[in-house]
Chimera marker file (.cmm) of the C-alpha trace (Angstrom):
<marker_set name="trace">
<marker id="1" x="37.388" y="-15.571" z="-51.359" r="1" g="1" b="0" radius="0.5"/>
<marker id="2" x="39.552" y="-12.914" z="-53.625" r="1" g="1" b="0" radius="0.5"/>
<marker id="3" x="42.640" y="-13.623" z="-54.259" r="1" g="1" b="0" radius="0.5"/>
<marker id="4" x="45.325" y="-11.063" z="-52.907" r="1" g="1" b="0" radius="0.5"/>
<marker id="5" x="48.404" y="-10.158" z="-54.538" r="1" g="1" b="0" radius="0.5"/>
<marker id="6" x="52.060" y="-10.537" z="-52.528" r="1" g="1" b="0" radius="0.5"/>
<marker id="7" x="54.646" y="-9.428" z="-54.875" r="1" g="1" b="0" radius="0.5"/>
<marker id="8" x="57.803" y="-11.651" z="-54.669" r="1" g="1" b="0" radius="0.5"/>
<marker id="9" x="55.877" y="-14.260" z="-52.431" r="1" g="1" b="0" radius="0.5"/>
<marker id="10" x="57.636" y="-17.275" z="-54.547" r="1" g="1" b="0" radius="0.5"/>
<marker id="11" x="61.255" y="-15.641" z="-54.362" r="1" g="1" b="0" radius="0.5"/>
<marker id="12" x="60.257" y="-15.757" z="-50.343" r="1" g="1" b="0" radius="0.5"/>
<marker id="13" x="59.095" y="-19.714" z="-50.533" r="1" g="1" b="0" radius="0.5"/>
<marker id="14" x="62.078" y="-20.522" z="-52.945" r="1" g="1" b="0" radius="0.5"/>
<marker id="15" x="64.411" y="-19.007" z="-50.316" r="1" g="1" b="0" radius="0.5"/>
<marker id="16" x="62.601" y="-20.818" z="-47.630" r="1" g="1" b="0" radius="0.5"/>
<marker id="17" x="62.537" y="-23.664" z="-49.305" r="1" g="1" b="0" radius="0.5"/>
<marker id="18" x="65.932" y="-24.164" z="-50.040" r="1" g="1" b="0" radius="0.5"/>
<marker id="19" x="67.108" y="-23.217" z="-46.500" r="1" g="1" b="0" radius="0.5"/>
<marker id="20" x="65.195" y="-25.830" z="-45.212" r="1" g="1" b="0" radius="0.5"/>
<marker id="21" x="66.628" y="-28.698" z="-47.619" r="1" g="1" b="0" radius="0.5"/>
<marker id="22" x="63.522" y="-29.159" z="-49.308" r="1" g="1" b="0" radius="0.5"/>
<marker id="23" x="62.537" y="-29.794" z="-53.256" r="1" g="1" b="0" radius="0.5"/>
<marker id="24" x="59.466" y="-28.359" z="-54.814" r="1" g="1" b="0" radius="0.5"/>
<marker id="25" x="57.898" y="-31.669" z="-54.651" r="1" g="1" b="0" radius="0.5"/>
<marker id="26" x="58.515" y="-32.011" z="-50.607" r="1" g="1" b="0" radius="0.5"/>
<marker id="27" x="57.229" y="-28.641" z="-50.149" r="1" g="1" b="0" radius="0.5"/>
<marker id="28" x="53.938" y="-30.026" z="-52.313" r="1" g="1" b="0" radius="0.5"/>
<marker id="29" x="53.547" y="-32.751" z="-50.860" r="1" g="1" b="0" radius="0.5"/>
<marker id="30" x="54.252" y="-31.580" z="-47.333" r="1" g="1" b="0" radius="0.5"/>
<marker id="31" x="51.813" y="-28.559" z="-47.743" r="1" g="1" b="0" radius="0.5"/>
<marker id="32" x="49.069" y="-30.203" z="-49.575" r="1" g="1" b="0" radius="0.5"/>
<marker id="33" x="49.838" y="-27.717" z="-51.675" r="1" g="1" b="0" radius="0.5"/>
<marker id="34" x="50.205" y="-28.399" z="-56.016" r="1" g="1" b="0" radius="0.5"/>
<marker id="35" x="53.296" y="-29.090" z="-57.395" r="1" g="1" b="0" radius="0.5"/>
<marker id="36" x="52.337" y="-27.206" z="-60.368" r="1" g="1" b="0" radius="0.5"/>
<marker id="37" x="51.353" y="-23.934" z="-57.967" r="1" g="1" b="0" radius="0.5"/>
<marker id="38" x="54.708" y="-24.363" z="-56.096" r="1" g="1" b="0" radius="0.5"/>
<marker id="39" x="56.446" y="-24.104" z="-59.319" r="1" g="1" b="0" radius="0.5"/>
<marker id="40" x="54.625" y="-21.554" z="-60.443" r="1" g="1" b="0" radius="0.5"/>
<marker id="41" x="54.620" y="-19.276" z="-57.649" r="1" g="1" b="0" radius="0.5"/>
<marker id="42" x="58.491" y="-19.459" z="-57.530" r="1" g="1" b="0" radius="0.5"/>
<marker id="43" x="59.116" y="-18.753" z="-61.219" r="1" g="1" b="0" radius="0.5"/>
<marker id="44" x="56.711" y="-16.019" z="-60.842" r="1" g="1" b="0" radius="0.5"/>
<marker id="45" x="53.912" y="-17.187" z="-63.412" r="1" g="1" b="0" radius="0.5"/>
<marker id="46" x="51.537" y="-16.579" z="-60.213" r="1" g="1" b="0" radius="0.5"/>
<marker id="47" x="52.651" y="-13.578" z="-58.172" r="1" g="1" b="0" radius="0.5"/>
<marker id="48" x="49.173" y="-13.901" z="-56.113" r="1" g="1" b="0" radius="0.5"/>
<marker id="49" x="47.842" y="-16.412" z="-53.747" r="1" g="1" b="0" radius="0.5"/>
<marker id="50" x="44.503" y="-17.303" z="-51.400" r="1" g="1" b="0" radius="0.5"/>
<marker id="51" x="45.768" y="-16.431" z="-47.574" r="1" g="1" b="0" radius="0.5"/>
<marker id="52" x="45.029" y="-20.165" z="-46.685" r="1" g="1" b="0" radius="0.5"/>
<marker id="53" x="47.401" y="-21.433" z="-49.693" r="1" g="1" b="0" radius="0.5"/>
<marker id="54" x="50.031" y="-18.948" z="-47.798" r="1" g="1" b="0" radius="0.5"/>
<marker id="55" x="49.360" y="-20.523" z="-44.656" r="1" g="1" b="0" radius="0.5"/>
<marker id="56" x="49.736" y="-24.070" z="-45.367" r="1" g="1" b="0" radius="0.5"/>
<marker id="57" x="52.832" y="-23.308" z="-47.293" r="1" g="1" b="0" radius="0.5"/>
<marker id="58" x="54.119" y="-21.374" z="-44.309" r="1" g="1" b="0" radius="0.5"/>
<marker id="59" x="53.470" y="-24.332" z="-41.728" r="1" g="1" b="0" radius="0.5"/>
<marker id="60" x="54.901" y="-26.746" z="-44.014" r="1" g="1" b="0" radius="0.5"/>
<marker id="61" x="58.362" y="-24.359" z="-43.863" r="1" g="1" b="0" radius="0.5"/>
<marker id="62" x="57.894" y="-23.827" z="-40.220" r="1" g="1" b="0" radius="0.5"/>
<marker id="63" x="57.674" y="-20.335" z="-40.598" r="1" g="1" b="0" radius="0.5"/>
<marker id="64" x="54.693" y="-17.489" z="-39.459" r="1" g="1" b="0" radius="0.5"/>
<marker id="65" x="52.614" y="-16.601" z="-42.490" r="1" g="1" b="0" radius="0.5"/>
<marker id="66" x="53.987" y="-13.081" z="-42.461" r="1" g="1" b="0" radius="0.5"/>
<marker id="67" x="57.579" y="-14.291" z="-43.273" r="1" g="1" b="0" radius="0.5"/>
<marker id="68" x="55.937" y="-15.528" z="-47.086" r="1" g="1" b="0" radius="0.5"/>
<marker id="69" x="53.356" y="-12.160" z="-47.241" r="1" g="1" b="0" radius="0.5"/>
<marker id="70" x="55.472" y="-9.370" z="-45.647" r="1" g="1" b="0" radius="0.5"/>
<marker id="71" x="57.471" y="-7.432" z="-48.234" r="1" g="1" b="0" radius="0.5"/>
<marker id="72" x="61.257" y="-6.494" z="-47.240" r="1" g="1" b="0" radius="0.5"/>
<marker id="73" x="61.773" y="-3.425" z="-45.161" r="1" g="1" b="0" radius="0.5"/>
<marker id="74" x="58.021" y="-4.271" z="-43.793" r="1" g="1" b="0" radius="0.5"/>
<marker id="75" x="57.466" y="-4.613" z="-40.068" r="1" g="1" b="0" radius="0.5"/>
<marker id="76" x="58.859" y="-8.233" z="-39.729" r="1" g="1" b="0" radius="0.5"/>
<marker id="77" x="61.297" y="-10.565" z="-38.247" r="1" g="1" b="0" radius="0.5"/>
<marker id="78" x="64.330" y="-11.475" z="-40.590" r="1" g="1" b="0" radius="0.5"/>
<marker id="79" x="64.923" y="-14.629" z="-42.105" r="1" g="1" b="0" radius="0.5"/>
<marker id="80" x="67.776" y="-15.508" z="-38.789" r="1" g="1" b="0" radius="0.5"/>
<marker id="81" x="65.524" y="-14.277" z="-36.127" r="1" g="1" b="0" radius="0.5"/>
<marker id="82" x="62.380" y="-16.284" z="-37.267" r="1" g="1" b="0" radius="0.5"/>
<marker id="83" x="64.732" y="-19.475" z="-37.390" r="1" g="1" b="0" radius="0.5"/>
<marker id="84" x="66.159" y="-18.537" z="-33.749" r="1" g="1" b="0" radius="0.5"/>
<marker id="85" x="62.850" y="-18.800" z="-32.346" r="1" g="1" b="0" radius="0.5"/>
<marker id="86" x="61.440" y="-21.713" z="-34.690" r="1" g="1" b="0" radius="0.5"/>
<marker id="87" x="61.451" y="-24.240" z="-31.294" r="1" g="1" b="0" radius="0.5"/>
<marker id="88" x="59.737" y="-22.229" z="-29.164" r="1" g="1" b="0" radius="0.5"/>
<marker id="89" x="56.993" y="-21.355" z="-31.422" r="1" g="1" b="0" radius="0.5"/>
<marker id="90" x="56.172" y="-24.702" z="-31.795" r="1" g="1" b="0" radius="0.5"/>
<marker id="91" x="56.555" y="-25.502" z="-28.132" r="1" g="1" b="0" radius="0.5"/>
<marker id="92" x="53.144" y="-26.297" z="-27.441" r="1" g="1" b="0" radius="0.5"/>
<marker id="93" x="51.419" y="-24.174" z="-24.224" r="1" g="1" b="0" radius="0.5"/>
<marker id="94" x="50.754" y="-25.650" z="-20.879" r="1" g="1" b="0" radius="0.5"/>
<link id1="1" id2="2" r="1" g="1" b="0" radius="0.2"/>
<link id1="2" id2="3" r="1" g="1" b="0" radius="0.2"/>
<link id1="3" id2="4" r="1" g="1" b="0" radius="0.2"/>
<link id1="4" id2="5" r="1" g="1" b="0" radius="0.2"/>
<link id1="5" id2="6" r="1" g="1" b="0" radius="0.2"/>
<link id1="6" id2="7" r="1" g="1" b="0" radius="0.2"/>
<link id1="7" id2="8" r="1" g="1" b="0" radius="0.2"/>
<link id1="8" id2="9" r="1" g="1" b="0" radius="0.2"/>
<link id1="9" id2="10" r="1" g="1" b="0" radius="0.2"/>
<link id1="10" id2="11" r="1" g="1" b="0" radius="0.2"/>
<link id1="11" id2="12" r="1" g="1" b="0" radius="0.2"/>
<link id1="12" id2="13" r="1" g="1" b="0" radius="0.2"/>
<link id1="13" id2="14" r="1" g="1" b="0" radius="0.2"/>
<link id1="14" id2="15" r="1" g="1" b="0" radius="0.2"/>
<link id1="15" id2="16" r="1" g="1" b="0" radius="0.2"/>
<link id1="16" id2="17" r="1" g="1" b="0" radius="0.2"/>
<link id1="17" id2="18" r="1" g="1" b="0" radius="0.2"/>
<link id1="18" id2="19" r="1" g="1" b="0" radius="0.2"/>
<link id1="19" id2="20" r="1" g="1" b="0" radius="0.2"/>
<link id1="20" id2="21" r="1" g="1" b="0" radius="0.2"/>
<link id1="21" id2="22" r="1" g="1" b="0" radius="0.2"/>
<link id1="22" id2="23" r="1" g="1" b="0" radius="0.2"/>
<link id1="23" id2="24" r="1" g="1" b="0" radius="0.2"/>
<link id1="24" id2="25" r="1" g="1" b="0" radius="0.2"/>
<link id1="25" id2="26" r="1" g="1" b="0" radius="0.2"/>
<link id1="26" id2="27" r="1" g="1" b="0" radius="0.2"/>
<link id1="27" id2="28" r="1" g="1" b="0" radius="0.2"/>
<link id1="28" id2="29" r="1" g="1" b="0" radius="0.2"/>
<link id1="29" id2="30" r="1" g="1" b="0" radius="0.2"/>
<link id1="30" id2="31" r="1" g="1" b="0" radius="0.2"/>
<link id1="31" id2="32" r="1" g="1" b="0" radius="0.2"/>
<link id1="32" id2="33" r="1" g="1" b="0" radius="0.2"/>
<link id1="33" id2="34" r="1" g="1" b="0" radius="0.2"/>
<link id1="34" id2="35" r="1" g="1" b="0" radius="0.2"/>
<link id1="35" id2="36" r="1" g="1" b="0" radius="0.2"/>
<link id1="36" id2="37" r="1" g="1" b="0" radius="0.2"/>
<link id1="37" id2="38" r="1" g="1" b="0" radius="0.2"/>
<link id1="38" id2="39" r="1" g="1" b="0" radius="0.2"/>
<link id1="39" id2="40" r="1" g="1" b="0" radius="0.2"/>
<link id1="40" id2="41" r="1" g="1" b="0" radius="0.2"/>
<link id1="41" id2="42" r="1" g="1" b="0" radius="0.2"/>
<link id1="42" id2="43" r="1" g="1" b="0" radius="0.2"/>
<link id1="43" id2="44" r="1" g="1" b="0" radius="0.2"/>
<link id1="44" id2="45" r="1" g="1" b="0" radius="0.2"/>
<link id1="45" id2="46" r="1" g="1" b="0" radius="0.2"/>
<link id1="46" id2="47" r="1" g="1" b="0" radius="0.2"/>
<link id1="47" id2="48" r="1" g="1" b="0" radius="0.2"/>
<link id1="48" id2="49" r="1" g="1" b="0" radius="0.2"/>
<link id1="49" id2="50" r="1" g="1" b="0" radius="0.2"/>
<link id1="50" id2="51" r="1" g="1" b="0" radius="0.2"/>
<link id1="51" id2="52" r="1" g="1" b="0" radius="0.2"/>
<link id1="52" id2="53" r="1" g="1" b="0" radius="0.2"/>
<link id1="53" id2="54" r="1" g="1" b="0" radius="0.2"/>
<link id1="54" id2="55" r="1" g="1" b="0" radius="0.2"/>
<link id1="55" id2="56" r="1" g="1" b="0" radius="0.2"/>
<link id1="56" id2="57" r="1" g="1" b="0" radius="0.2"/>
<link id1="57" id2="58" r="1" g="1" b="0" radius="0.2"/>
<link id1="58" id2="59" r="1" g="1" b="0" radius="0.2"/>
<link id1="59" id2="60" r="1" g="1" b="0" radius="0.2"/>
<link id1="60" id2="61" r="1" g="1" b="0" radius="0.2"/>
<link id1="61" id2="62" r="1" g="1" b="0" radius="0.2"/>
<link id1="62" id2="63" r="1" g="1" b="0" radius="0.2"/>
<link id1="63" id2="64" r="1" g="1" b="0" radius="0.2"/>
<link id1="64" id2="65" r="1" g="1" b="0" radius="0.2"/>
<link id1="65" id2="66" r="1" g="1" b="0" radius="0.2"/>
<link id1="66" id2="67" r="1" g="1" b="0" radius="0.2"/>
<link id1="67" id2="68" r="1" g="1" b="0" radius="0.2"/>
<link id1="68" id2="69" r="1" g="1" b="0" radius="0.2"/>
<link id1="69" id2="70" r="1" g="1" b="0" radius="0.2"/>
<link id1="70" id2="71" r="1" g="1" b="0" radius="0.2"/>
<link id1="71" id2="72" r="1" g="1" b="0" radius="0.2"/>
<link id1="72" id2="73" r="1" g="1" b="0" radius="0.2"/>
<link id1="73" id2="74" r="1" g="1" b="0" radius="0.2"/>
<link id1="74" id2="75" r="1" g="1" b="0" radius="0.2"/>
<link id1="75" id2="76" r="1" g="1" b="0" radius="0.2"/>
<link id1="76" id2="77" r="1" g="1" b="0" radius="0.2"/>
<link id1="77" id2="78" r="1" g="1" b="0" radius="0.2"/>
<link id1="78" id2="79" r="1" g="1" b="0" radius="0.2"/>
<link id1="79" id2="80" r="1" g="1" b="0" radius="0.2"/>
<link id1="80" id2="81" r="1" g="1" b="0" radius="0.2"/>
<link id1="81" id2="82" r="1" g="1" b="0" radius="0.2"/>
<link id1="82" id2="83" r="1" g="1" b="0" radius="0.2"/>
<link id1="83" id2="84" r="1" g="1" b="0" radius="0.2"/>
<link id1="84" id2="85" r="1" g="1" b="0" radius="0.2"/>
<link id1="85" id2="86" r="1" g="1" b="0" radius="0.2"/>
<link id1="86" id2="87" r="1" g="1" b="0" radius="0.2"/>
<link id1="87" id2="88" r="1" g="1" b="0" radius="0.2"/>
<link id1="88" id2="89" r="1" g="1" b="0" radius="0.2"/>
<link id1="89" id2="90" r="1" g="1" b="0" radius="0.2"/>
<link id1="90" id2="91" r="1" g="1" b="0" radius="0.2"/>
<link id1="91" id2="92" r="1" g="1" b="0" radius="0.2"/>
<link id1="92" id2="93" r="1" g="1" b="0" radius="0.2"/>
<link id1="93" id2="94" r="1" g="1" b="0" radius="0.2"/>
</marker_set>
């Protein structure tokens, strides 16, 4: 699978990241995830990423995929929204 490119996708995890209180090496470790890709994707060394490495980054945050892909000013939910409805994302369905 091609990789696809998602400019400022490791400012978005860093930011993440740090609002949820965890280090790189939590977010690794939680994500399955490399600590050596986490770093790099935040200091920008990688600026791309497979959609699946997205993904389990994003459930390891608790956040949709689209708040780590989606540019700023794209159709998305901001960073307070997202958190607002965090619990009843993961409410699971009858």
């Amino acid at each position: 699978m091609p990789e696809e490119s998602h400019p400022d996708i490791g400012a978005r995890i860093k930011e993440v990241r740090k609002r949820r209180g965890f280090t790189q090496r939590e977010l690794a470790e939680a994500s399955g995830v490399s600590l050596s890709l986490v770093r790099k994707l935040e200091q920008g060394e990688k600026t791309d990423t497979r959609m699946e490495t997205a993904r389990r980054l994003a459930v390891a945050l608790h956040v949709p995929t689209t708040a780590l892909l989606v540019q700023d000013g794209e159709d998305a939910a901001d960073a307070a929204t997202l958190d607002h409805w965090d619990g009843a994302r993961r409410t699971p369905s009858a």
